[in-house]
N, C-alpha and C positions, 0 to 999 in steps of 0.2 A: 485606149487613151492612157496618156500618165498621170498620174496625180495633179497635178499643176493643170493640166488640160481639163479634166473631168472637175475641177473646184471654178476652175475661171469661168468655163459652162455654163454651172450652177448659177454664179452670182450673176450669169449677162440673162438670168433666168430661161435658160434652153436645157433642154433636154441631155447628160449625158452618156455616156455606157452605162455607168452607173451611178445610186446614191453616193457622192463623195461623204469621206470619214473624216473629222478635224475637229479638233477642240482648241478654245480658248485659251487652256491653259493646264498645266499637270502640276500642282505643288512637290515640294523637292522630295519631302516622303514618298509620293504618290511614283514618282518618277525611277527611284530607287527598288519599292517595293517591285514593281514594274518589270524593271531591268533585269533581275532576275533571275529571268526565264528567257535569256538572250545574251547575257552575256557571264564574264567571269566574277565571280560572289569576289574576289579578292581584289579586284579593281573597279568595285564600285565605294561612292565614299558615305561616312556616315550620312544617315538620312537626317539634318537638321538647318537650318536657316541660311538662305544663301551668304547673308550677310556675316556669317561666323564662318565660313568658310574659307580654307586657306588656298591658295592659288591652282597647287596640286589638285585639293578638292573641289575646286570649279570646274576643271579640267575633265575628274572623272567625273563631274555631276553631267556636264555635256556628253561627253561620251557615252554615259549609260541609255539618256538623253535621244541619240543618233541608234542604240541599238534596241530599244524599243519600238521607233516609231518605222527602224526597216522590220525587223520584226514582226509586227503590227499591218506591217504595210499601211501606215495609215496616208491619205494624201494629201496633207498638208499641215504645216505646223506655224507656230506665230510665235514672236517674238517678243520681248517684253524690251523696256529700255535697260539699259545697262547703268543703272543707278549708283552713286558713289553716295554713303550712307556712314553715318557714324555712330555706334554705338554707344548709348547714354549708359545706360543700365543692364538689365537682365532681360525687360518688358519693355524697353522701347530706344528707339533709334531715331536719328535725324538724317535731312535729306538736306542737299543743295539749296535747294529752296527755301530752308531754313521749317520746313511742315516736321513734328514730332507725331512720330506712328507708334500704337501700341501694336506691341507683337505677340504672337502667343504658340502653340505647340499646333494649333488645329486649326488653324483659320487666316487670313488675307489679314495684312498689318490696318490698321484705319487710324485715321489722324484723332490727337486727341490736343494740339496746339499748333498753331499756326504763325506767324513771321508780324501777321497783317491783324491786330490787338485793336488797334482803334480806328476808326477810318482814315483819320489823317495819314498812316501809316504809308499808304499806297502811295503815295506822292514822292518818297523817297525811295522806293523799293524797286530793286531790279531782278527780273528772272536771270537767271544762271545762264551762262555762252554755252550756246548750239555746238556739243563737239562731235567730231566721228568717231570717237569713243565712245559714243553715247550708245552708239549702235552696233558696236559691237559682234551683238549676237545675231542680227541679222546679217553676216558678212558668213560665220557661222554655220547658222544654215542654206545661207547658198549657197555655200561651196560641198557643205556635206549631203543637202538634197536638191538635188539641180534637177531632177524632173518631179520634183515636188511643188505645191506651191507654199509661198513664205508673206505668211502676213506678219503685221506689226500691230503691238495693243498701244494703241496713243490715250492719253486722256486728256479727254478736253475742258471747254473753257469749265465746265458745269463743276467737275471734280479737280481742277487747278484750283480753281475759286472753293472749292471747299475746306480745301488742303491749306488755303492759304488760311482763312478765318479760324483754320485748327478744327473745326466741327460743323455739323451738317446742322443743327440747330444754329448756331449763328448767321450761316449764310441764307438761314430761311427768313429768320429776324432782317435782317437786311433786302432782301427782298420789299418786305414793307417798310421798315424805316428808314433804310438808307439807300434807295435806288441807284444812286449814283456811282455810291462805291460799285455794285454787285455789276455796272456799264465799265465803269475802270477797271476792274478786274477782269468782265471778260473780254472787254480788248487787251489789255494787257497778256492775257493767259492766251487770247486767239492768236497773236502776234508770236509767242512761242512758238503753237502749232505748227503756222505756217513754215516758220525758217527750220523747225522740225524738216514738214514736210520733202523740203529740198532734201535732207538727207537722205532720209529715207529712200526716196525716186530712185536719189543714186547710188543706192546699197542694192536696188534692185528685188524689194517687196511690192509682189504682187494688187495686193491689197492692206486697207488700214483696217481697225479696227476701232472704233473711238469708244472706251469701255466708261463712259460717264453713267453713272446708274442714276435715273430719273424719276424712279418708280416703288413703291411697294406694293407688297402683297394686296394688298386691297385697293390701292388707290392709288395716281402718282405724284410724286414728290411735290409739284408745282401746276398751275390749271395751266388751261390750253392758251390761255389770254394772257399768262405770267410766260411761258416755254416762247409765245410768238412775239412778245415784247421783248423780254431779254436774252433769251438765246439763240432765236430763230436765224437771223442775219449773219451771227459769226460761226455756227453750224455750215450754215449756208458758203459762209467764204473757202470752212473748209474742206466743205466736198468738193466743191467748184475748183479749187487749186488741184486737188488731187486728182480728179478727171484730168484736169489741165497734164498733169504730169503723166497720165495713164496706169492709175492707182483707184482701184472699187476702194467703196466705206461703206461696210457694215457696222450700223446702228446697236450697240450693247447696251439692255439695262435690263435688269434682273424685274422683277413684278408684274402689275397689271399694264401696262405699254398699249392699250388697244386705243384711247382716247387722245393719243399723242400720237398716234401713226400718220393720219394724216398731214401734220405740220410736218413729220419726220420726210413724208413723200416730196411732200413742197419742198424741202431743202437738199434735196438732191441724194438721199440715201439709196444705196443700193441694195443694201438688205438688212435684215432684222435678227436679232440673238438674244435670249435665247427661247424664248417662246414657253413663260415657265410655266408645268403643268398643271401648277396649283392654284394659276388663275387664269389661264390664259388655254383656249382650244387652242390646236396646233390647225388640226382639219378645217375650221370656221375662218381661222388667220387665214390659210393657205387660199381658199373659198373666196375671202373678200379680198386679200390684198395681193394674191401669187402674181395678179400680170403688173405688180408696178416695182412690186418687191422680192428678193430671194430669201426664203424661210429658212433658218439655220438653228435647230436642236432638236428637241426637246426630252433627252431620258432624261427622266429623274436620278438626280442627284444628293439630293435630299435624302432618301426615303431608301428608292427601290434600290440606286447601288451601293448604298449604305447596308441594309437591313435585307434584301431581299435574297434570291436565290440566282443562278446562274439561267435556270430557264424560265422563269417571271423576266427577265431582263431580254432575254429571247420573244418572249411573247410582247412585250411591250415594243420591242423593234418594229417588230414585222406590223404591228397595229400602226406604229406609228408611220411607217412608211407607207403603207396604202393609205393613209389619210394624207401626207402631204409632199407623196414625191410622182405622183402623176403628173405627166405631161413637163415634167421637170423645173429646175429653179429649188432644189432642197437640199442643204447642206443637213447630215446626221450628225449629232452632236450632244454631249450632256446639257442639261437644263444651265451649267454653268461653269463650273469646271470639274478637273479629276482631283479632288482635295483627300489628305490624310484618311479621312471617313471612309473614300472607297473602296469596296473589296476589288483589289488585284484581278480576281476571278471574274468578276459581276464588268467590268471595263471590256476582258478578254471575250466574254461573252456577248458585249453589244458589237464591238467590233466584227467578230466571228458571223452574227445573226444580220447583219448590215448586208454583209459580204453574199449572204445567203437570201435575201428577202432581196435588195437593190437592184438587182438586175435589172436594167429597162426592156428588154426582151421578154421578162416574164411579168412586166406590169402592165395596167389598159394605160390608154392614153392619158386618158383626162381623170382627172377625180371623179366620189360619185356622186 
């Protein structure tokens, strides 16, 4: 099978040659350190913020980028939007949409002000035009992995609307005080989605991936009566378009996610990310939810390929797959992404242990 064959599999939850390899996302250090070991140290570019990067060094960021994951052989990769950003400061940047993101050397930018200050706000306020520019980097990797497959990280209404209020404590606040806004915002922000989604279809991604994080470590973000109130419907609109267009949606959100899976089935998700290990079984998920949903992670990212060793990361594989790639439907993958913290080594070695543990040939059918 190719790449793109063995990922589509997965997620129609069937059985196939092998555990497919794929992650979320490699931040730019991660990507560079990476590269490395695959291509020329003199044409890769400094490891620092895509958004301080000059055109040249986008260029070699993608390339280094393409010879990683042939390298690697990893079977599929995803694509992030092609965001046009302006630089405020040293720690933070603005986007389109007018959401201001702190930045930092180690970690995913997160909003720390938003466009949408009062609620009266929303009534003037326009999302930014749908361009094919936008997409850029999924044109990208189709062209440079064509028997790969190519997913897209979309964020939906949960995290547009967050983006927009500037902070995840205010749109929490609005939840209860201001319901009406957090309904206009997420039609507004679902209506994005969708005319997204046309483009998308016709850049020719595989799959979506809607990375709205809903949950924490202990708990998630919102109850199950707040997620089927207000976001269940526009969820729903946009798996249903994306079927429509012949495009899977796997479901992303970091935390405890077990209590929210089932509205998540009701809206037509086709599988789940990343199954995090610090709260969440991977074997027990696989157990109750494998025949509605495709399981997609779970090494730690955190901890073990931060801190740990090259063969702890091997024994963690191979554990992890006999827990949840029998009988198929299990995409292998970090608990979240490959960020600045991982050891280069500690990645080369899940990939390597994947490769060696995955075989459907050498697995029983079913789980035990």
């Amino acid at each position: 099978m190719t790449g793109r064959e063995r990922i589509l599999t997965a997620i129609d939850r069937r059985q196939p040659d092998a555990v497919p390899v794929w992650e979320l996302a490699f931040n730019e250090p991660s990507i560079v350190a990476l590269a490395r070991g695959f291509a020329d140290e003199s044409q890769l570019p400094e490891p620092k913020f895509y958004g301080d990067m000059s055109d040249l060094e986008l260029l070699q960021l993608v390339e280094a980028f393409a010879a990683m994951v042939r390298g690697l052989d990893i079977d599929g990769v995803c694509a992030p939007v092609n965001a046009q950003i302006e630089r405020l400061d040293q720690k933070h940047v603005r986007d389109e949409m007018g959401v201001v993101y702190h930045v930092s050397d180690f970690g995913e930018p997160y909003p720390v002000a938003g466009p949408l200050k009062d609620p009266a706000d929303v009534r003037g306020f326009r999302m930014p035009p749908v361009r094919d520019s936008d997409f850029l980097l999924i044109d990208m990797a189709r062209s440079r992995f064509p028997d790969r497959a190519v997913s897209y990280m979309m964020l939906g209404p949960f995290a547009l609307s967050w983006g927009l209020r500037g902070s995840l404590e205010r749109l929490m606040m609005d939840y209860v005080e201001n319901p009406a806004l957090v309904r206009d915002m997420a039609r507004l922000t679902t209506d994005y989605c969708l005319e997204s989604l046309e483009k998308i279809a016709a850049k020719g991604a595989d799959f979506i991936v809607e990375a709205s994080d809903v949950a924490f470590i202990s708990a998630p973000m919102i109850s199950v009566s707040q997620f089927d109130e207000f976001l269940a419907v526009y969820f729903t609109e946009i798996v249903s378009r994306a079927h429509e267009l012949g495009m899977k949606v796997v479901k992303h959100s970091d935390g405890v996610l077990t209590p929210l899976i089932p509205s998540l089935i009701k809206c037509g998700f086709d599988g789940i990310h990343p199954v995090q290990p610090q709260c969440m079984d991977i074997g027990e998920t696989k157990r109750i939810f494998g025949d509605r949903l495709c399981i997609v992670g779970n090494i730690d990212c955190a901890y073990l390929l931060v801190s740990g060793a090259p063969e702890d990361v091997r024994a963690a594989v191979r554990d992890t797959i006999a827990a949840a790639a029998p009988g198929g439907g299990y995409i292998i993958s970090s608990s979240n992404t490959i960020h600045p913290g991982v050891k280069p080594e500690n990645y080369v070695a899940l990939v390597k242990a994947a490769r060696e543990f995955g075989r459907y040939a050498s697995l029983p059918a079913t789980g035990a």
